[in-house]
C-alpha positions in Angstrom: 80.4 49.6 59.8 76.9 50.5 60.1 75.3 51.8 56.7 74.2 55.8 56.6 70.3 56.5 56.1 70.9 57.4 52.3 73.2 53.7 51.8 69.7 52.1 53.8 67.8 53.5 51.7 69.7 52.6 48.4 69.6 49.1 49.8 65.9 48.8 50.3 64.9 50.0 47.0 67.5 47.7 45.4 65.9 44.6 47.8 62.8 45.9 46.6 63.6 46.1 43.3 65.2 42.9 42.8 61.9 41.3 44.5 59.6 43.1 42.1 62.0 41.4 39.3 61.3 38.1 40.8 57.7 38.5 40.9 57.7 40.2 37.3 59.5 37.0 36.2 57.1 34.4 38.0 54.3 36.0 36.7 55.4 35.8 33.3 56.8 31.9 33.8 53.4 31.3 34.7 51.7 33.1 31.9 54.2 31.2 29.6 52.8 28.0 31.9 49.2 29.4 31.4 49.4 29.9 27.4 51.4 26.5 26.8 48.4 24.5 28.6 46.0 26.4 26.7 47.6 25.4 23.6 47.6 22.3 24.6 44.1 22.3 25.7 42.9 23.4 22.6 44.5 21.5 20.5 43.4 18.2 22.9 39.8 19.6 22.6 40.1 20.2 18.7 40.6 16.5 18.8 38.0 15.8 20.6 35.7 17.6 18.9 36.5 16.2 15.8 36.3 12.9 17.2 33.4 13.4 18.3 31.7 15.2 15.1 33.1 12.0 13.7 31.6 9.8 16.0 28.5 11.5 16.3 28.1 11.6 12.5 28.6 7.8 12.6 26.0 7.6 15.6 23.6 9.5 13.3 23.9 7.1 10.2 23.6 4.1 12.2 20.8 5.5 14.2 19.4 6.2 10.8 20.1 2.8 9.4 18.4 1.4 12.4 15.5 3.1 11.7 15.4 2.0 8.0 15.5 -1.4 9.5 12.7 -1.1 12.2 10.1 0.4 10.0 10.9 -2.5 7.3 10.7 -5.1 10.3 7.8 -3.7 11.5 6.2 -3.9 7.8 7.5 -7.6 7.1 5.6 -8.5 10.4 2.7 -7.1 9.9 2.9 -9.0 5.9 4.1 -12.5 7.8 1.3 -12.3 10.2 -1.5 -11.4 7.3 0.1 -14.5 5.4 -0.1 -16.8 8.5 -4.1 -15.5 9.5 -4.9 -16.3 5.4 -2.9 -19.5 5.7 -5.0 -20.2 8.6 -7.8 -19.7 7.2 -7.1 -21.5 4.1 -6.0 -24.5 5.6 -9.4 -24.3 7.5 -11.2 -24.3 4.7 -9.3 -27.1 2.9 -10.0 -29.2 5.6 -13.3 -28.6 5.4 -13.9 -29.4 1.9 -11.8 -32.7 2.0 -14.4 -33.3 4.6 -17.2 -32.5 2.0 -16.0 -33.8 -1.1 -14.1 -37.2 -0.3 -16.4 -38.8 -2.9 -15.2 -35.8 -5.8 -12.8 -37.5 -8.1 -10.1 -36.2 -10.5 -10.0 -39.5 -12.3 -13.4 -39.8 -15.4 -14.0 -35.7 -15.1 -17.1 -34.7 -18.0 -16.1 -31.7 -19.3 -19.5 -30.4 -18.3 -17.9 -30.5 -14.9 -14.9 -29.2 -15.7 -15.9 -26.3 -17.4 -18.4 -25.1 -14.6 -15.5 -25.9 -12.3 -13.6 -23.3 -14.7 -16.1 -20.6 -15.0 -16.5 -20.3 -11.2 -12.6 -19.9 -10.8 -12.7 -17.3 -13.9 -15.8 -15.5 -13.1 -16.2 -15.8 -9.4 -12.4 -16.7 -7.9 -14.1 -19.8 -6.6 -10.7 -22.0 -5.4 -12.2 -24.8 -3.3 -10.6 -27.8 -3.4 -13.4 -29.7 -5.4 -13.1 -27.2 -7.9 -9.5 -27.3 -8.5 -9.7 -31.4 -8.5 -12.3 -30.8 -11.2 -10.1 -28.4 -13.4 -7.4 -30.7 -13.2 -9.0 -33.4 -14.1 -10.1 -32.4 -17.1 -6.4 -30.9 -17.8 -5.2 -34.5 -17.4 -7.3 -35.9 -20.2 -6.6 -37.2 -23.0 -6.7 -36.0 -26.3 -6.0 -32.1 -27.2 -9.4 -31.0 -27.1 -9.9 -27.1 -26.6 -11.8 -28.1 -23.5 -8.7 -30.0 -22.0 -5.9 -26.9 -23.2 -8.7 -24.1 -21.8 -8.0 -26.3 -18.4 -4.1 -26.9 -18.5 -4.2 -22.8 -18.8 -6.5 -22.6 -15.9 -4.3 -25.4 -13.9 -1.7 -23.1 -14.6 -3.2 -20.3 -13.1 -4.3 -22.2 -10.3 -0.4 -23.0 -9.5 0.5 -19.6 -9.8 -2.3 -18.8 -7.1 -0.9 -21.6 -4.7 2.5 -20.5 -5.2 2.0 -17.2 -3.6 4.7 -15.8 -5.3 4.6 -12.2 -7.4 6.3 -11.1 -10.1 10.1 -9.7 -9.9 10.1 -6.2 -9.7 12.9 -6.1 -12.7 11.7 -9.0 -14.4 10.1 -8.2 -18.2 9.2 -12.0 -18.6 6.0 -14.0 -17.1 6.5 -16.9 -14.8 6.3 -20.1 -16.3 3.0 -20.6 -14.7 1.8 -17.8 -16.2 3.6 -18.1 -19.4 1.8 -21.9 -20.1 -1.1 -20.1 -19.5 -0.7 -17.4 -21.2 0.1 -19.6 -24.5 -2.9 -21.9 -23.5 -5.1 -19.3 -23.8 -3.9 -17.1 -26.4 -4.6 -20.5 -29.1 -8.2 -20.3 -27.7 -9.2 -16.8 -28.5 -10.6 -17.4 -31.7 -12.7 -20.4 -30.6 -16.2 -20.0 -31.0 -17.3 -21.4 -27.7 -14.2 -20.8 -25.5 -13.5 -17.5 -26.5 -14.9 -15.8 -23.5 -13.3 -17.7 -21.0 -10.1 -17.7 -22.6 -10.0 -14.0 -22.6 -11.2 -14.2 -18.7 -7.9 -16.0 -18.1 -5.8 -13.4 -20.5 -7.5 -11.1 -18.5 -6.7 -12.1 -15.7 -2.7 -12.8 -16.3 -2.9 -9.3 -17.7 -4.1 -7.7 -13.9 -1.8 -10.0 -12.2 1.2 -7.7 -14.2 -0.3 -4.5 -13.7 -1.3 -5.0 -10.1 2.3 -6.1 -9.2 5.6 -3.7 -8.2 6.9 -4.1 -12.1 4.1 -1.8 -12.8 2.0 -0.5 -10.2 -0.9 0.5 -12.8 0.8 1.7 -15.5 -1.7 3.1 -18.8 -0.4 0.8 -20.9 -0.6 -2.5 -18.7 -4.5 -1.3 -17.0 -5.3 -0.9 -21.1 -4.8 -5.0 -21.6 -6.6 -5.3 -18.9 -9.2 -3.4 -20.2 -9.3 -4.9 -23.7 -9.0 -8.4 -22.5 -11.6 -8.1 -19.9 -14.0 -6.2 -22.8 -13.6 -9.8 -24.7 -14.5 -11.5 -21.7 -18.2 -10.4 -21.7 -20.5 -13.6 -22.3 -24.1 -13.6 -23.4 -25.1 -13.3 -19.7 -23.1 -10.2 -19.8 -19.8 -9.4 -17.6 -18.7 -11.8 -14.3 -18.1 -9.7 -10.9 -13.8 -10.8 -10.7 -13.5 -9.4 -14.2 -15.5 -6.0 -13.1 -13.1 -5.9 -10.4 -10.0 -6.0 -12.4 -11.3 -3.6 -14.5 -12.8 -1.5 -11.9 -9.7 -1.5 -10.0 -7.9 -0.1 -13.3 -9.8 2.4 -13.7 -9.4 3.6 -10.0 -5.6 3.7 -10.1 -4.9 5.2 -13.4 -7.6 8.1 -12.2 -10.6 6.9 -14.3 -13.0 7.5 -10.9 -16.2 7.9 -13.2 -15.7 4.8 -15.0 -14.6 2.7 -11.9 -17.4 3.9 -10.0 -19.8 2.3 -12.7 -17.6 -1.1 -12.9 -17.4 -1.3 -8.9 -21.3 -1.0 -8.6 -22.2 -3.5 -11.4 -19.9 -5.9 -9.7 -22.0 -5.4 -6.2 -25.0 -5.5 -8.4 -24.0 -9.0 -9.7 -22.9 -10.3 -6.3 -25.7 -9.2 -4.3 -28.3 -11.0 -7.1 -29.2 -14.4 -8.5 -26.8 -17.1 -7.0 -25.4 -14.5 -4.9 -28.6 -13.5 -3.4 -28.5 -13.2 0.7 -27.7 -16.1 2.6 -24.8 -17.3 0.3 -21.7 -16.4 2.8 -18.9 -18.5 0.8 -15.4 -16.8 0.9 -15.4 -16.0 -2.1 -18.7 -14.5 -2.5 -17.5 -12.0 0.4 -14.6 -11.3 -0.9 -16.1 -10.3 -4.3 -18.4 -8.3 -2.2 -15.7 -6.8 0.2 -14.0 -5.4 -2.8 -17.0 -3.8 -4.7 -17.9 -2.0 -1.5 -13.8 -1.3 -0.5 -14.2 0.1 -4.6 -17.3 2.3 -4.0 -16.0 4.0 -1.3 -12.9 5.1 -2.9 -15.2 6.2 -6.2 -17.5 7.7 -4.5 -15.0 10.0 -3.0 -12.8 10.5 -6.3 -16.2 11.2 -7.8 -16.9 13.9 -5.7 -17.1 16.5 -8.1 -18.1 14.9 -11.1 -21.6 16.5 -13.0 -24.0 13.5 -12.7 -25.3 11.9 -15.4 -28.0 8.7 -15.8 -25.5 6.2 -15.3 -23.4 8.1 -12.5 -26.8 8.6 -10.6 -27.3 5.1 -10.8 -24.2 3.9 -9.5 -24.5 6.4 -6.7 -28.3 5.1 -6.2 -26.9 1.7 -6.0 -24.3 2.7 -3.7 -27.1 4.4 -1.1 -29.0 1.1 -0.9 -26.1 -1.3 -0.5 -24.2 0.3 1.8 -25.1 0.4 5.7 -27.2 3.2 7.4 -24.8 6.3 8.0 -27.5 8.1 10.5 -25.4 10.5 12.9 -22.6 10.8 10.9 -21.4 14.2 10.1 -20.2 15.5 7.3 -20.9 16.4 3.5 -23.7 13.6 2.0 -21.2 12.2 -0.3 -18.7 11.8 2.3 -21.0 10.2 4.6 -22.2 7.8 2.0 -18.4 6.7 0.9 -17.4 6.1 4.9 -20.7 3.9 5.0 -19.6 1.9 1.9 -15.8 1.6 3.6 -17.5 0.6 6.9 -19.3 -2.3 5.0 -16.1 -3.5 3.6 -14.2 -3.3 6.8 -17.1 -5.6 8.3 -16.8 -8.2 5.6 -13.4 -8.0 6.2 -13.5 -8.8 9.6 -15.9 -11.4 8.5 -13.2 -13.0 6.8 -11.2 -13.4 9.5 -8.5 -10.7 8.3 -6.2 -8.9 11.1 -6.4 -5.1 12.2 -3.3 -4.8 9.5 -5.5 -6.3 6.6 -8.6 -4.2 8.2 -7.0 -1.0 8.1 -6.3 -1.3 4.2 -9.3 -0.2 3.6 -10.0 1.8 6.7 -7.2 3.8 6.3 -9.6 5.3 2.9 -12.0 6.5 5.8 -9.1 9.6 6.2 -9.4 10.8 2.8 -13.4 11.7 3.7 -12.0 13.4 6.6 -9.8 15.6 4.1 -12.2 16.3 2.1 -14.5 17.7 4.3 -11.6 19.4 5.6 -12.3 18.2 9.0 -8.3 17.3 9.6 -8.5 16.4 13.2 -10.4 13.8 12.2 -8.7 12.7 9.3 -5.5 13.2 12.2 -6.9 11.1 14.4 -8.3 8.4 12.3 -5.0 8.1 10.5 -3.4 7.5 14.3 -5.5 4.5 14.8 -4.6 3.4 12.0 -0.6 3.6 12.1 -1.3 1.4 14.9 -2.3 -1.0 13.3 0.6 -1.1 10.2 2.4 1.3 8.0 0.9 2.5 4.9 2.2 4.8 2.6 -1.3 7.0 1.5 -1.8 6.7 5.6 1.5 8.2 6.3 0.8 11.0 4.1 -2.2 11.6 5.4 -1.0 11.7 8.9 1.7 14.4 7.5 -1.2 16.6 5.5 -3.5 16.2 8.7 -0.7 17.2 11.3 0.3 20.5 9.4 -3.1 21.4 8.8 -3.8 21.3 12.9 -0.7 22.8 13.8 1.3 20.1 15.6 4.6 20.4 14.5 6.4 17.0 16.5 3.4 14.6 15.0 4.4 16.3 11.6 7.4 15.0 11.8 7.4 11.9 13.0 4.7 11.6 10.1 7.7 12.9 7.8 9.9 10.2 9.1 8.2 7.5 8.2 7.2 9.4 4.3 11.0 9.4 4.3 11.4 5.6 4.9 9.9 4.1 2.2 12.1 2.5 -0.3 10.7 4.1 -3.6 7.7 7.2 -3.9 6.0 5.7 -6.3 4.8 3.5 -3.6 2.6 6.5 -3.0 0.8 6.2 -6.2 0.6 10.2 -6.0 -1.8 10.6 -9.4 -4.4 8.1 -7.7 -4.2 10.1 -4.5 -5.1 13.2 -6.5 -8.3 11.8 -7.2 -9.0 11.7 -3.5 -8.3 15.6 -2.6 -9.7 18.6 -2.9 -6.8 21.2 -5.1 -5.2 22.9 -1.7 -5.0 19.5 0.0 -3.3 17.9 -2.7 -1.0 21.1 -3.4 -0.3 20.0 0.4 0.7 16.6 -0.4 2.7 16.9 -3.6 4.8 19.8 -0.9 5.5 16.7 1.3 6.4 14.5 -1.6 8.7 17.1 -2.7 10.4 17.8 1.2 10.8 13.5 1.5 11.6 13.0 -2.4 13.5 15.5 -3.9 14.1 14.0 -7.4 10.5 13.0 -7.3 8.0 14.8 -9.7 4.6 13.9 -10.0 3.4 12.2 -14.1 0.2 12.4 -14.1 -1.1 12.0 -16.8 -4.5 14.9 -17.6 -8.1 13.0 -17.2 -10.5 13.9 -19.8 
């Protein structure tokens, strides 16, 4: 029966109906569909997320640890390969004084001998092989003259040199070495010919503590030095290895004055007399490489200091030891410090030292730079020398130098390698202060404080 127009029309709009139902119910199936997988999504990429913060967090503390370990590689390489070019050189020179002294003999030593043999080891650092045969064959005589136990003290220190070893960071007690020594010379101090030299040797255990990472130039340990070295003066007045401990002292505990005056006597006694021109021992140059590696470093602590008669004279001295500085630019003082450095660096190179070794004293040429506030210089001369090793005062310079120029990405990788170092005081921030004008140094204790945030400069006021 067919179906009336109205009935057609009923039928359509239920069809059509019905349809839209079906469509109304897909869509919301696959909205359903749609949420569900986003759930699911999220909740996968939550996970990854995390594992991935996770993962990159560990990334970021091995990359870290990594880095820790390159820059201390990269340090004990650069130490191996100074030990193995002085080892060279040592065994060199041994060889050559076996050649020259086959017919020296340790056996019937006069104590005449012996104790010349000792005063150029106290006084001058004089370790040839000869001498050191001489020494301990007097220390092997018999009897318990005050001769023969001022030798078994020096034998002593003469093992402790050959050891090559340093004193425990932790430790509070000597070496035995040093201890023997140490009691050798302590029952000579009251003798009326050997006192001097005893003290020499006192003096000289007493640097070999305050130099070392126990107490990097503490007041206390640079003070025995000072008193030891002050009873050490003979009738010919003070030797140049005693000047240097003192002079050296003075410089890190921030008495520039004083170690300017103890540096330039020590170049005045090694460029005189036995030491005249002409004698080119290793020892003799390395007496002389540190009085002019001293000067420099004064001159520029000393800066500002009112000249008196004796700091006019040390400066005097200074400008006719150290090599021509025509060209140079910069304030005269500077100038004069960089041409005292340069001198060092030559007798350095002299010496046979590598580019690591060279740069521990060219990397003082940066602190002129700073001080004449000419930082791209101070920048680039501090580059150089991170090429050549990693040094903790060059580091900071290469941070102080990059800010100062603007260049952000060199500041930081300057920061990095602040950061790395295993303790601050490795900075020895109250001798750096010496070096740098107010605003510069204000600079520097700002990057100790970014890299060290427990760290606070004790430095003690200088009179």
């Amino acid at each position: 029966m067919s179906m009336t127009p109205e009935e057609e029309l009923v039928a359509l709009i239920s069809e059509e109906q019905r349809g839209l139902r079906r469509i109304l119910f897909s869509g919301f199936m696959a909205l359903m569909l749609v949420i569900a997988m986003s759930v699911t999504l999220g909740i996968y990429y939550y996970q990854v997320s995390q594992n991935l913060t996770r993962e990159s967090r560990i990334l970021t503390e091995k990359s870290a640890t990594l880095e820790k370990q390159a820059f201390n590689i990269r340090r004990d390489v650069d130490a191996q390969a100074n030990s193995i070019s002085d080892q060279k050189h040592a065994i060199s020179q041994a060889y050559e004084e076996i050649r020259l002294s086959t017919n020296t003999s340790a056996d019937g030593v006069s104590t005449t001998d012996g104790l010349e043999a000792i005063r150029q080891y106290l006084h001058y650092g004089n370790q040839s092989l000869s001498n050191q045969r001489l020494i301990d064959g007097l220390a092997r005589s018999a009897g318990d003259a005050p001769e023969v136990r001022l030798a078994q003290g020096v034998a002593e220190l003469v093992a402790w040199d050959l050891s090559a070893r340093s004193l425990d960071r932790d430790g509070t007690e000597l070496p035995e070495h040093l201890d023997r020594a140490e009691r050798a010379f302590e029952a000579l101090r009251e003798d009326e010919n050997l006192s001097a030299l005893a003290h020499n040797g006192l003096a000289q255990i007493r640097f070999e503590v305050a130099s070392s990472a126990r107490s990097n130039y503490t007041d206390s340990d640079c003070q025995d030095v000072f008193e030891m070295v002050a009873e050490s003066r003979s009738d010919d007045g003070y030797s140049p290895q005693p000047l240097y401990w003192q002079a050296a002292c003075q410089r890190k505990t921030g008495r520039a004055e004083d170690a300017l005056r103890s540096f330039a006597l020590s170049l005045r006694v090694t460029q005189g007399g036995q030491f005249a021109a002409g004698n080119d021992s290793r020892f003799v140059l390395t007496l002389r490489m540190n009085a002019f590696h001293g000067l420099g470093t004064v001159l520029i602590a000393t800066a500002d200091e009112t000249e008196d008669e004796a700091l006019s004279e040390a400066r005097e001295l200074a400008r006719s030891s150290c090599r021509s500085s025509e060209g140079d630019e910069g304030s005269p003082t500077m100038v004069l410090a960089r041409a005292c450095l340069l001198d060092a660096m030559e007798l350095r190179r002299r010496l046979g030292q590598t580019d690591n070794q060279i740069s521990g004293t060219g990397e003082n040429l940066s602190f002129t730079y700073l001080w004449d506030e000419q930082f791209d210089r101070a920048f680039d001369h501090a580059e150089t020398v991170e090429r050549t090793g990693v040094f903790a005062w060059n580091e900071l310079v290469r941070a102080i130098a990059a800010r100062a120029i603007g260049s952000d990405a060199e500041a930081r990788d300057a920061m990095r390698n602040v950061e790395l170092f295993d303790d601050p005081t490795s900075f020895n921030i109250c001798e750096i202060r010496n070096l740098l004008r107010d605003e510069t140094y204000a600079s520097a204790v700002e990057i100790m404080a970014e890299a060290y945030p427990e760290f606070e400069p004790q430095c003690a006021q200088q009179s």
